[in-house]
VEXLO-196170 format. One record per residue: x, y, z of N, C-alpha, C, O in turn; residue in one letter. Coordinates in nm, 4 decimals, decimal comma, always signed. Example, Ala and Ser with C-alpha at 12.3 -4.5 7.8 and 13.67 -1.06 7.14 Angstrom:
BEGIN
nxx: +1,3190&nyy: -0,5690&nzz: +0,7800&caxx: +1,2300&cayy: -0,4500&cazz: +0,7800&cxx: +1,3200&cyy: -0,3300&czz: +0,7800&oxx: +1,4236&oyy: -0,3319&ozz: +0,8465&code: A
nxx: +1,2850&nyy: -0,2250&nzz: +0,7080&caxx: +1,3670&cayy: -0,1060&cazz: +0,7140&cxx: +1,2900&cyy: +0,0030&czz: +0,7870&oxx: +1,3409&oyy: +0,1138&ozz: +0,8039&code: S
END
This chain:
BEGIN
nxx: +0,3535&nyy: +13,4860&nzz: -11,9401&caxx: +0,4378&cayy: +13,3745&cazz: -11,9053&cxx: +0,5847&cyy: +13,4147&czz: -11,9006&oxx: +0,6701&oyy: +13,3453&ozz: -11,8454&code: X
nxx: +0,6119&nyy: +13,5414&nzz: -11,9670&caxx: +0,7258&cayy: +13,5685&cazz: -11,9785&cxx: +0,8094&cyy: +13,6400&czz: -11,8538&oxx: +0,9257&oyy: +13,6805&ozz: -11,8518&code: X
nxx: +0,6971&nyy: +13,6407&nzz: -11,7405&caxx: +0,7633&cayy: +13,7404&cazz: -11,6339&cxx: +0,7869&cyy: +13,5813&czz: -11,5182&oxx: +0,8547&oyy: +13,5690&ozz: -11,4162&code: X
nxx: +0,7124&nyy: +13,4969&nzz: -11,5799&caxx: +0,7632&cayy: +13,3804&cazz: -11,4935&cxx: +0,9067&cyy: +13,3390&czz: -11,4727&oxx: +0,9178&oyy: +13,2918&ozz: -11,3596&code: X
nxx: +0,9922&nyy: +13,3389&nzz: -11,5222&caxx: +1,1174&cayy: +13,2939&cazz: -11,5743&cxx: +1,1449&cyy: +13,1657&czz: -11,5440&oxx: +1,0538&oyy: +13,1021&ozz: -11,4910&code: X
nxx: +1,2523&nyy: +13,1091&nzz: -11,5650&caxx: +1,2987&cayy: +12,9870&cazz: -11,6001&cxx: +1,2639&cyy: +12,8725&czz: -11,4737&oxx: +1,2276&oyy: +12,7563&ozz: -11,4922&code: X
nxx: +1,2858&nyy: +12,9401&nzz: -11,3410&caxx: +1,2265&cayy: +12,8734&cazz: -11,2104&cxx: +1,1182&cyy: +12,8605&czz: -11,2303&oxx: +1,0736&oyy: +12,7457&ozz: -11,2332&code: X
nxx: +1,0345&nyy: +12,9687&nzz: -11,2512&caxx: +0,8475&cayy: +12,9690&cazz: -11,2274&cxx: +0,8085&cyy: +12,8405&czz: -11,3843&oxx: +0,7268&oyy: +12,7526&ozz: -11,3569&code: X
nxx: +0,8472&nyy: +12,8397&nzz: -11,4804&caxx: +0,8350&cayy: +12,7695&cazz: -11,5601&cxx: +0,8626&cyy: +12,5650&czz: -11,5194&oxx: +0,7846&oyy: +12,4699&ozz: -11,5158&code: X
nxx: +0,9864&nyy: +12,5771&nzz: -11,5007&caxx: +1,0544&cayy: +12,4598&cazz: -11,4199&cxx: +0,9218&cyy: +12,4137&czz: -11,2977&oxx: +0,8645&oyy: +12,3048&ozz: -11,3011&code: X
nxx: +0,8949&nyy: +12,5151&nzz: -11,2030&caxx: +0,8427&cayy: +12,4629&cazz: -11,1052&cxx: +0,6678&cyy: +12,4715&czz: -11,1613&oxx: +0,5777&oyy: +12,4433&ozz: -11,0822&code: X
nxx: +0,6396&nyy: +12,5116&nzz: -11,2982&caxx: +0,5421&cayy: +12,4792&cazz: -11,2942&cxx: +0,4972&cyy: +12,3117&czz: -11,3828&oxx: +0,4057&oyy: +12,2372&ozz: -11,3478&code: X
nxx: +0,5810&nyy: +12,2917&nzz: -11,4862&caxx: +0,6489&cayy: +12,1848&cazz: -11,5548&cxx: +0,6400&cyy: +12,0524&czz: -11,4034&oxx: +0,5808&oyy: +11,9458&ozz: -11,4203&code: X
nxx: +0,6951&nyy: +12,0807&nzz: -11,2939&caxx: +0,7027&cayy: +11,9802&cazz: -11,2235&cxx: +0,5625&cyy: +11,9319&czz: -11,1199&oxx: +0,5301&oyy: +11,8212&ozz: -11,0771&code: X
nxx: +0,4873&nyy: +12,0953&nzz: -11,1004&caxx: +0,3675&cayy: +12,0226&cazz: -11,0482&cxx: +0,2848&cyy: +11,9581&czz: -11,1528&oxx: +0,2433&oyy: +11,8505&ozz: -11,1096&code: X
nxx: +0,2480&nyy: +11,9798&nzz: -11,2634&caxx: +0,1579&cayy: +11,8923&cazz: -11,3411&cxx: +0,2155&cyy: +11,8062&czz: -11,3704&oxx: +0,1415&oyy: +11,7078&ozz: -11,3688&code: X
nxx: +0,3559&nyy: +11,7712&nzz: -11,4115&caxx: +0,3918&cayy: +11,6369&cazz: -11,4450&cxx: +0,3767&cyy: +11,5766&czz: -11,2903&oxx: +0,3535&oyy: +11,4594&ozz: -11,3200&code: X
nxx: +0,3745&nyy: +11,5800&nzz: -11,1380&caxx: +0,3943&cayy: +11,5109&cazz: -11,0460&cxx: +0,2089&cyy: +11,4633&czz: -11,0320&oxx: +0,1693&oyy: +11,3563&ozz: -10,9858&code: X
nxx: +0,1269&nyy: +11,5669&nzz: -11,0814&caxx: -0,0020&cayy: +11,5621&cazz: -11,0207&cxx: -0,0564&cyy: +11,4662&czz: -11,1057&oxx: -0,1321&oyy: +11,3837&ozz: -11,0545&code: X
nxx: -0,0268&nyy: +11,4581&nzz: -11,2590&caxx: -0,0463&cayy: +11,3591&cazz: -11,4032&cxx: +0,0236&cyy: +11,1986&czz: -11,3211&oxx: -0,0435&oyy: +11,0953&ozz: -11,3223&code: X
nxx: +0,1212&nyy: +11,2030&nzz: -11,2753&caxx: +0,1764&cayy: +11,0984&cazz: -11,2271&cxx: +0,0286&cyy: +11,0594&czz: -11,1037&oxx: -0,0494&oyy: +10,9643&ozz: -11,1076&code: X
nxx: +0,0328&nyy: +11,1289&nzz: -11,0438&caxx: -0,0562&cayy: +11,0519&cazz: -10,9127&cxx: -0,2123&cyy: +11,0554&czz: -10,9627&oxx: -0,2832&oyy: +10,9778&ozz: -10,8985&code: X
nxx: -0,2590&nyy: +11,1072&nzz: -11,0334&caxx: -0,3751&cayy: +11,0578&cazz: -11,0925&cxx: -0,3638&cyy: +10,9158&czz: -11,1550&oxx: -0,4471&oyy: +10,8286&ozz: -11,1305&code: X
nxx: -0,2353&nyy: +10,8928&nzz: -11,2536&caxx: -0,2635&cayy: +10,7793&cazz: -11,3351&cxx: -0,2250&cyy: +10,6702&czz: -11,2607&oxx: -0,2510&oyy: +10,5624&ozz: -11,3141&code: X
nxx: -0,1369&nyy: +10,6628&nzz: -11,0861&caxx: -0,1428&cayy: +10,5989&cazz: -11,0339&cxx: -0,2511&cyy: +10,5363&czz: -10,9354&oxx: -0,2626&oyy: +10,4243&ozz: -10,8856&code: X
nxx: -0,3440&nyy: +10,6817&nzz: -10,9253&caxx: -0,4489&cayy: +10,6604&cazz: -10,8321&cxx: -0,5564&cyy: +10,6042&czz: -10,9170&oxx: -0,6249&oyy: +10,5249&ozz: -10,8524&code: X
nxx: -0,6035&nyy: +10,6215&nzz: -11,0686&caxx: -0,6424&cayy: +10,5211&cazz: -11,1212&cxx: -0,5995&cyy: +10,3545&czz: -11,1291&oxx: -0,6691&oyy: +10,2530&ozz: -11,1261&code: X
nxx: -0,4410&nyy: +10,3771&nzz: -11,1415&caxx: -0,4562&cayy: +10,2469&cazz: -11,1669&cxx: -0,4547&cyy: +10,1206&czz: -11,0686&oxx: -0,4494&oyy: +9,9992&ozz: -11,0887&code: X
nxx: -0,4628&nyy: +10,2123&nzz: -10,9362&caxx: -0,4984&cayy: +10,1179&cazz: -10,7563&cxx: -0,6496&cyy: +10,1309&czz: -10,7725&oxx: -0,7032&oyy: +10,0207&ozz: -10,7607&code: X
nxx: -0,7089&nyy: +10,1996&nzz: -10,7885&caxx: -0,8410&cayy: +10,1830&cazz: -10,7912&cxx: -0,9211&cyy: +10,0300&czz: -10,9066&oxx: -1,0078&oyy: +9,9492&ozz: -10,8735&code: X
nxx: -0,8455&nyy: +10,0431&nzz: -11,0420&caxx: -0,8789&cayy: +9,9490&cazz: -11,1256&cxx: -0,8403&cyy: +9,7824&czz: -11,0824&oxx: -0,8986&oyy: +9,6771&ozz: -11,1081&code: X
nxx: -0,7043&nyy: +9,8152&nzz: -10,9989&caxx: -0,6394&cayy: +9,7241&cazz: -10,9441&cxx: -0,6966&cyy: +9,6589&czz: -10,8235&oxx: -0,7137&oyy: +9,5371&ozz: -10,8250&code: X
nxx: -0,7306&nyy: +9,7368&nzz: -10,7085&caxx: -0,7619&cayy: +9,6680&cazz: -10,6092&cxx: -0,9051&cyy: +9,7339&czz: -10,6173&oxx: -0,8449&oyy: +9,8319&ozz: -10,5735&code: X
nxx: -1,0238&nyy: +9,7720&nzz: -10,6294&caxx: -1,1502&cayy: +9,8022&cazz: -10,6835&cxx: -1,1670&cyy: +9,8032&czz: -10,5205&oxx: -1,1350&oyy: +9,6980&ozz: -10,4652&code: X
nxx: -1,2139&nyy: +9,9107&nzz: -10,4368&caxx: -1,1903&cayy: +9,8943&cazz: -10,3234&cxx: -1,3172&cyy: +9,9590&czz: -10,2732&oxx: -1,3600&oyy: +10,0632&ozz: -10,3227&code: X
nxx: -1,3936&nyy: +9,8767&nzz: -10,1453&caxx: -1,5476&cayy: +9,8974&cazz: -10,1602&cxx: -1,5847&cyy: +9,7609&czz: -10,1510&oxx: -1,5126&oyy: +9,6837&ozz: -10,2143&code: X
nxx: -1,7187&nyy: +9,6919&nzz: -10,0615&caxx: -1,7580&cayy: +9,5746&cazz: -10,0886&cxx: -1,8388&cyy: +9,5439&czz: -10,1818&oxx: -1,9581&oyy: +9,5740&ozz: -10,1852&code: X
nxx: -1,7809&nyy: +9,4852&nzz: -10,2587&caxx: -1,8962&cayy: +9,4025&cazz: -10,3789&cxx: -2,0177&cyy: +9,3612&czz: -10,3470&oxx: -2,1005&oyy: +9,3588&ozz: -10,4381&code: X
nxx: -2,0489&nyy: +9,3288&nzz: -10,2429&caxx: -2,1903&cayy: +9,2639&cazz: -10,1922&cxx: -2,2986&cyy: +9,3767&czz: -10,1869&oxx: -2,4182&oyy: +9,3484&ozz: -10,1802&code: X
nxx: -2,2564&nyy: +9,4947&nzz: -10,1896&caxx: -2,3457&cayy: +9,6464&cazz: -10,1609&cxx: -2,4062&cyy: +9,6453&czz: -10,2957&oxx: -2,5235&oyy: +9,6824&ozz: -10,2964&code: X
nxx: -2,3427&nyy: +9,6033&nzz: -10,4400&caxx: -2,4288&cayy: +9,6043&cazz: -10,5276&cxx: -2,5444&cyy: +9,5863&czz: -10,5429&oxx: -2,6444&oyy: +9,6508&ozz: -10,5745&code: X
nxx: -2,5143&nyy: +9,4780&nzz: -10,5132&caxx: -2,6678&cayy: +9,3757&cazz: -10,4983&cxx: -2,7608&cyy: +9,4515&czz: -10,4009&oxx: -2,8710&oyy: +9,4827&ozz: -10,4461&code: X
nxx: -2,7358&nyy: +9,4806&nzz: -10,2913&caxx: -2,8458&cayy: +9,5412&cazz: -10,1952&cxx: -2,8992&cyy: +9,6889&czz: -10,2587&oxx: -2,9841&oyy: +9,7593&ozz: -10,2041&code: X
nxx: -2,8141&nyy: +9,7276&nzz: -10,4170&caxx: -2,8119&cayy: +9,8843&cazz: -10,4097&cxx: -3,0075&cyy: +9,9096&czz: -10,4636&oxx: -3,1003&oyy: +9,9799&ozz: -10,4236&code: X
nxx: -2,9803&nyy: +9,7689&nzz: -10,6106&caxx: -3,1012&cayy: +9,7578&cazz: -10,6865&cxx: -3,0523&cyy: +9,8055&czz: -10,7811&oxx: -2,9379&oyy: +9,8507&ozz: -10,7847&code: X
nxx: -3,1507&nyy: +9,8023&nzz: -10,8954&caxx: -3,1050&cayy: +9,8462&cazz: -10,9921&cxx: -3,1000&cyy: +9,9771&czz: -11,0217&oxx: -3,0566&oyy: +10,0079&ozz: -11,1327&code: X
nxx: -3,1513&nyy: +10,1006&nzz: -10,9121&caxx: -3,1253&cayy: +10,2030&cazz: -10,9363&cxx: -3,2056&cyy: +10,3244&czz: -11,0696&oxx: -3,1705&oyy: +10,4039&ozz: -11,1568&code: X
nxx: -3,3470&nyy: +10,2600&nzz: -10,9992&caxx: -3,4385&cayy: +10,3712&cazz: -11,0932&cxx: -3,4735&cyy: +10,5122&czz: -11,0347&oxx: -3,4797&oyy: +10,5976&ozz: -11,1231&code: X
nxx: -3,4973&nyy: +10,5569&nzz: -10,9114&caxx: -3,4972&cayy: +10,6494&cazz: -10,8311&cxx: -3,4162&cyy: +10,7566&czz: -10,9096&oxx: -3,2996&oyy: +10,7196&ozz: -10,9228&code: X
nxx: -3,4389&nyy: +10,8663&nzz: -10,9605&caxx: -3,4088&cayy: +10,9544&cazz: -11,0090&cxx: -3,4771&cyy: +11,0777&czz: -10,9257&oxx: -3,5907&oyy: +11,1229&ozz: -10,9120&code: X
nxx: -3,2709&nyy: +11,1242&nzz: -10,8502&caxx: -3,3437&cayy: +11,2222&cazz: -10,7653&cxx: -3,2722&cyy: +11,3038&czz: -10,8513&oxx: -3,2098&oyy: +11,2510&ozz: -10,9433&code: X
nxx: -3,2708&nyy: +11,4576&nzz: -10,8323&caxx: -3,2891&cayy: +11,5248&cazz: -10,8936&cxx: -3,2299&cyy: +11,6664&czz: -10,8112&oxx: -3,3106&oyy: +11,7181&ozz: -10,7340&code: X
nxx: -3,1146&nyy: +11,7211&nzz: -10,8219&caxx: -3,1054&cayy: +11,8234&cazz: -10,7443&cxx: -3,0757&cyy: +11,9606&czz: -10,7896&oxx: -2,9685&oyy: +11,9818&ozz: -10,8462&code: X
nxx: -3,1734&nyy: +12,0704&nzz: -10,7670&caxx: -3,1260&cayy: +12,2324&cazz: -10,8674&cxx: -3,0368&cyy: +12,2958&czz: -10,8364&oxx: -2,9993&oyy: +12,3269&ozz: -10,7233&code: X
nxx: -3,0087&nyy: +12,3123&nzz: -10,9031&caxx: -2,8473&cayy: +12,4606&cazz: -10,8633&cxx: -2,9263&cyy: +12,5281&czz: -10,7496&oxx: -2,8846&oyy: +12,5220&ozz: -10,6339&code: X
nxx: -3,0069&nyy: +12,5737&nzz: -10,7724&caxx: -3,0220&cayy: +12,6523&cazz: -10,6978&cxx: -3,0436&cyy: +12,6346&czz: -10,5426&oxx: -3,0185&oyy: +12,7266&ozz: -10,4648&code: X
nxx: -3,0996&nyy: +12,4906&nzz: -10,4937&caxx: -3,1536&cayy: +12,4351&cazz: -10,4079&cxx: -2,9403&cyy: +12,3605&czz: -10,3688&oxx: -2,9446&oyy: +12,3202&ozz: -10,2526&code: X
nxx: -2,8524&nyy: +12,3475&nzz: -10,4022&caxx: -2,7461&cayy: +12,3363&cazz: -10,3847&cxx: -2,6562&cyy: +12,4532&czz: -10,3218&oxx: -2,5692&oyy: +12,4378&ozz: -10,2360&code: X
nxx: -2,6958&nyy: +12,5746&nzz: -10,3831&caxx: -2,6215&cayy: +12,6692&cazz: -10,3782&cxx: -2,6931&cyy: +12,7109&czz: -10,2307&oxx: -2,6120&oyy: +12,7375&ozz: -10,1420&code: X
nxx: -2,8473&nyy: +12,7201&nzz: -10,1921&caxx: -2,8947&cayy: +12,7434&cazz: -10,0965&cxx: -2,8189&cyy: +12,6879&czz: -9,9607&oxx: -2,7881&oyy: +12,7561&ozz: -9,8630&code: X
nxx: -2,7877&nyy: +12,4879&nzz: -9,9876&caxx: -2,7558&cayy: +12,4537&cazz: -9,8885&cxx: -2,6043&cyy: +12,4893&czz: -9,8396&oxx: -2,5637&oyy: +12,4575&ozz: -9,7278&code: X
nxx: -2,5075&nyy: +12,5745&nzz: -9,9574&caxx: -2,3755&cayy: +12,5215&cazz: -9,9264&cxx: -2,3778&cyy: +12,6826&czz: -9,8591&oxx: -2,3152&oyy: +12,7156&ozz: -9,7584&code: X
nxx: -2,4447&nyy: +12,7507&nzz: -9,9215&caxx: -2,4804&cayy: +12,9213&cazz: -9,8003&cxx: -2,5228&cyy: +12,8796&czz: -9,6514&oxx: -2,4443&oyy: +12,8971&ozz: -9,5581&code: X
nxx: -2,6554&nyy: +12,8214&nzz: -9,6318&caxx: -2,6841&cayy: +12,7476&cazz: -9,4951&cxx: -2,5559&cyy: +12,7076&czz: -9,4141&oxx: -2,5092&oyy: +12,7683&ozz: -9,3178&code: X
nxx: -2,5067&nyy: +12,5884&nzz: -9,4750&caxx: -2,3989&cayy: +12,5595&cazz: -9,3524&cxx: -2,2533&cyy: +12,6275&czz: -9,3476&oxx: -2,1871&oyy: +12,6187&ozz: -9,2442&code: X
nxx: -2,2260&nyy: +12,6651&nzz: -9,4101&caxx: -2,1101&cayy: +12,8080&cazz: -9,4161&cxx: -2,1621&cyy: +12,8666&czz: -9,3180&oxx: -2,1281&oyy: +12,8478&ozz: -9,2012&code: X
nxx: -2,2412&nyy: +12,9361&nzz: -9,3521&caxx: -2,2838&cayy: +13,0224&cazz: -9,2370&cxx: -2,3195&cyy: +12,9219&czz: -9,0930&oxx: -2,2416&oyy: +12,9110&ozz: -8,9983&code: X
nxx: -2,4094&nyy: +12,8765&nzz: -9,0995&caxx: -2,3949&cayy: +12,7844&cazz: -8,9522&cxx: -2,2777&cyy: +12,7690&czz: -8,8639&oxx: -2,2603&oyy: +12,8020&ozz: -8,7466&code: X
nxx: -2,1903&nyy: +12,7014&nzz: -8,9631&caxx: -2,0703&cayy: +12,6701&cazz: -8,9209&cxx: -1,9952&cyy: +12,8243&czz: -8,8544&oxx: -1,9386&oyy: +12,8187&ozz: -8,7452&code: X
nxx: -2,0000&nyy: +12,9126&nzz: -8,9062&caxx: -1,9131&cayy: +13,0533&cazz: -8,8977&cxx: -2,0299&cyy: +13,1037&czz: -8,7466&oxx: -1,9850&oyy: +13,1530&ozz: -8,6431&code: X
nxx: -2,1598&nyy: +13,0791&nzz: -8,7679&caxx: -2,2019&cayy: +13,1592&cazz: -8,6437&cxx: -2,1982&cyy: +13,0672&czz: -8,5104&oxx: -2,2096&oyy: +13,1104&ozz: -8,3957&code: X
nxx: -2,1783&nyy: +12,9203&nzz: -8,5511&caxx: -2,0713&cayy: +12,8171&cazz: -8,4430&cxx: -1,9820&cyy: +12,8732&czz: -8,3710&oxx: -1,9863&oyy: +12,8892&ozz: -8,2490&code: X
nxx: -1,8850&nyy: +12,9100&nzz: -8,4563&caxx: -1,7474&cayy: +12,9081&cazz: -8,4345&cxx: -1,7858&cyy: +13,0401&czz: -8,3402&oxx: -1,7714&oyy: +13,0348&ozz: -8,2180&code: X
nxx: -1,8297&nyy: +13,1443&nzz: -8,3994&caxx: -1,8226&cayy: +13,2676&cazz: -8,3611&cxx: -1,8946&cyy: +13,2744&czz: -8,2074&oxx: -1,8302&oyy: +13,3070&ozz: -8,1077&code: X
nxx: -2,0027&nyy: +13,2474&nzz: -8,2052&caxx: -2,0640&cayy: +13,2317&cazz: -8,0460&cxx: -2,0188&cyy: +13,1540&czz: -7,9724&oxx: -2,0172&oyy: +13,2042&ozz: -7,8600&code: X
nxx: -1,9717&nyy: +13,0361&nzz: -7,9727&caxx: -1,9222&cayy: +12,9283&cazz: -7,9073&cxx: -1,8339&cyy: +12,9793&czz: -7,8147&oxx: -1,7788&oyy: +13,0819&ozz: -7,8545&code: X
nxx: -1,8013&nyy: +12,9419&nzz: -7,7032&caxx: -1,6786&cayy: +12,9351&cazz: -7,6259&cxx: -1,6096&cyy: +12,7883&czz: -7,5541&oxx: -1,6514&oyy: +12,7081&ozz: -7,4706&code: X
nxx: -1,4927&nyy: +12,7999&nzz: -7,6278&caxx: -1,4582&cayy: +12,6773&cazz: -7,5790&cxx: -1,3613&cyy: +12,6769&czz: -7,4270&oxx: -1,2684&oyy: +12,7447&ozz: -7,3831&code: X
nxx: -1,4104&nyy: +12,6059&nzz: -7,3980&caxx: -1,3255&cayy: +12,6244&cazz: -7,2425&cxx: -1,2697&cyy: +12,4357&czz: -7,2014&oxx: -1,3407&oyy: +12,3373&ozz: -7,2221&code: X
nxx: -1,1299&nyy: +12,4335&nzz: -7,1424&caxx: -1,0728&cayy: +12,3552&cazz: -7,0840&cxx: -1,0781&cyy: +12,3210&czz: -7,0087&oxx: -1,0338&oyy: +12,4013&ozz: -6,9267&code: X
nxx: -1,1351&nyy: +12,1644&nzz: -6,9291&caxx: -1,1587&cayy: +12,1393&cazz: -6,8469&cxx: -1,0345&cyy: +12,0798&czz: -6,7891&oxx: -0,9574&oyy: +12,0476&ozz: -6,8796&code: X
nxx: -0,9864&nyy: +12,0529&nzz: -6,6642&caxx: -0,8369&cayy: +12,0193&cazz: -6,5615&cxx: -0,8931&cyy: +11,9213&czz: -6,4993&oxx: -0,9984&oyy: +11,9550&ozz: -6,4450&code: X
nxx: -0,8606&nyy: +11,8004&nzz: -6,4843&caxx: -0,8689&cayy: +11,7137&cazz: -6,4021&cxx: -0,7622&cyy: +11,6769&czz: -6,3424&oxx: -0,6715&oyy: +11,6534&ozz: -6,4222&code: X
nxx: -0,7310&nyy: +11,6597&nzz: -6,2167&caxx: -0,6377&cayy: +11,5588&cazz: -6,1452&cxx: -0,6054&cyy: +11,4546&czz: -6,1469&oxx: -0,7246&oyy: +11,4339&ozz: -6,1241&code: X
nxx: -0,5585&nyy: +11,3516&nzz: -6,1513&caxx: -0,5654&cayy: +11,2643&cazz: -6,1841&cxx: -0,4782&cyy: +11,2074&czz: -6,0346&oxx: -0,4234&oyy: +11,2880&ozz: -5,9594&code: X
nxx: -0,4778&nyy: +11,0525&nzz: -6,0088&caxx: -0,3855&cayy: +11,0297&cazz: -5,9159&cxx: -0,2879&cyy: +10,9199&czz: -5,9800&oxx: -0,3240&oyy: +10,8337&ozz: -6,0601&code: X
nxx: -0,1694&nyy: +10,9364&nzz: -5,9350&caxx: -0,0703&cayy: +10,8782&cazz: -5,9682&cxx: -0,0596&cyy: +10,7261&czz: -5,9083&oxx: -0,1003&oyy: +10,7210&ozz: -5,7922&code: X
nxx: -0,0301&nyy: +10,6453&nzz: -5,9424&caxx: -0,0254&cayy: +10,4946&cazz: -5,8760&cxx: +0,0634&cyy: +10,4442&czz: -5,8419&oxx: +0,1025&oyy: +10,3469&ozz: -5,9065&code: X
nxx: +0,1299&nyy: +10,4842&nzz: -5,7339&caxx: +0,2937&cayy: +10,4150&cazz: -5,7262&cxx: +0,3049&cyy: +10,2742&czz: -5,6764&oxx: +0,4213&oyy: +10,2580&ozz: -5,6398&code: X
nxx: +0,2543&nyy: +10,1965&nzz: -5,6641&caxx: +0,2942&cayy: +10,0328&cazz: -5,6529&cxx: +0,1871&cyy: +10,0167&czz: -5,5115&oxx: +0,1703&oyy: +10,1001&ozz: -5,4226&code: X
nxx: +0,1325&nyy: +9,8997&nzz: -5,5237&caxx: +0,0432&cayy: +9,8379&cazz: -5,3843&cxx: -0,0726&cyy: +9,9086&czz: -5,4240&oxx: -0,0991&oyy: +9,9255&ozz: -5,5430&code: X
nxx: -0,1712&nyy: +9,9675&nzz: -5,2953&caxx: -0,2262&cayy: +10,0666&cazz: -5,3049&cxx: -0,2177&cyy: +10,2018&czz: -5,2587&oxx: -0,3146&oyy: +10,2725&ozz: -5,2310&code: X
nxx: -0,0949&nyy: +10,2349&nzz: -5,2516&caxx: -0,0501&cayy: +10,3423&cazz: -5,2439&cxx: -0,1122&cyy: +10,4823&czz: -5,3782&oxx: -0,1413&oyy: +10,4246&ozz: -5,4830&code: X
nxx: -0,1229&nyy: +10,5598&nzz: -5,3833&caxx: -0,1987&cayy: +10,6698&cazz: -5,4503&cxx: -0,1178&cyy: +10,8013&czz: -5,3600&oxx: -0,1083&oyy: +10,8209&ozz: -5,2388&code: X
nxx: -0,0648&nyy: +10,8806&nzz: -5,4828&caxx: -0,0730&cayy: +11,0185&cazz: -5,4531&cxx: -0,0298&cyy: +11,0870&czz: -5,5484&oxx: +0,0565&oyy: +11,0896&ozz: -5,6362&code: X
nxx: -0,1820&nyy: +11,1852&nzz: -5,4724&caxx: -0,2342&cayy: +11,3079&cazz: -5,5208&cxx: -0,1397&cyy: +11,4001&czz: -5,6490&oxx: -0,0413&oyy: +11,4687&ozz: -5,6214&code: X
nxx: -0,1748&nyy: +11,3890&nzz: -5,7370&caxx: -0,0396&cayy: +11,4716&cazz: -5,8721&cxx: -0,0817&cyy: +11,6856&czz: -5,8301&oxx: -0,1999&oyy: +11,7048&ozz: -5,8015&code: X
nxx: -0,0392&nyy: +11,7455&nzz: -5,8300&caxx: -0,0739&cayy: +11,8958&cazz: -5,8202&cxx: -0,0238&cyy: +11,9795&czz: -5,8973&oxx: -0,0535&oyy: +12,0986&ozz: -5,8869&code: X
END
C-alpha cells in the first residue's frame, strides 16, 4: 500500500465511499418504489419446484456460448447494404439522391 501514495490512496478512499453511496441509494429506491408488478405474485404460486443447477452443468453452459458467440463473430461477415432513397421535393415531384 505503501507504493500507492497519497493520490492512489485518495482515489481509492473515493471509489468505495462513491460505490457505498450508490448501493445504499439503490437499495433504498428499490424499498421505496418496489418496482415490478405485484400481480405476478400471485400467478408465481407458491413455489415448490426445486430446480436444481451443478457447477458443473453451469460452467459447461457459460464455455458453450463463449465459444458460440466467438466462432459467430469470427466466421460471420458483415456486409452493408446502400439503398437510394428518393428525395421528395413538394407535389409529386421526386428526384433521384446519388
Amino acid at each position: 500500500m505503501g507504493s500507492f501514495g497519497r493520490i492512489g490512496m485518495r482515489a481509492l478512499a473515493y471509489y468505495f465511499t462513491t460505490t457505498c453511496c450508490a448501493v445504499v441509494i439503490g437499495i433504498c429506491c428499490v424499498l421505496t418504489i418496489h418496482p415490478g408488478d405485484p400481480s405476478i405474485k400471485g400467478k408465481l404460486g407458491a413455489g415448490e419446484e426445486d430446480t436444481r443447477v451443478l457447477t458443473i452443468d453451469a460452467f459447461l453452459d457459460l464455455i458453450r456460448f463463449v465459444t458460440r458467440d466467438f466462432f459467430a463473430f469470427v466466421f460471420v461477415r458483415m456486409y452493408t447494404f446502400v439503398r437510394y432513397m428518393h428525395r421528395i421535393t413538394g407535389g409529386n415531384q421526386a428526384i433521384p439522391i446519388r
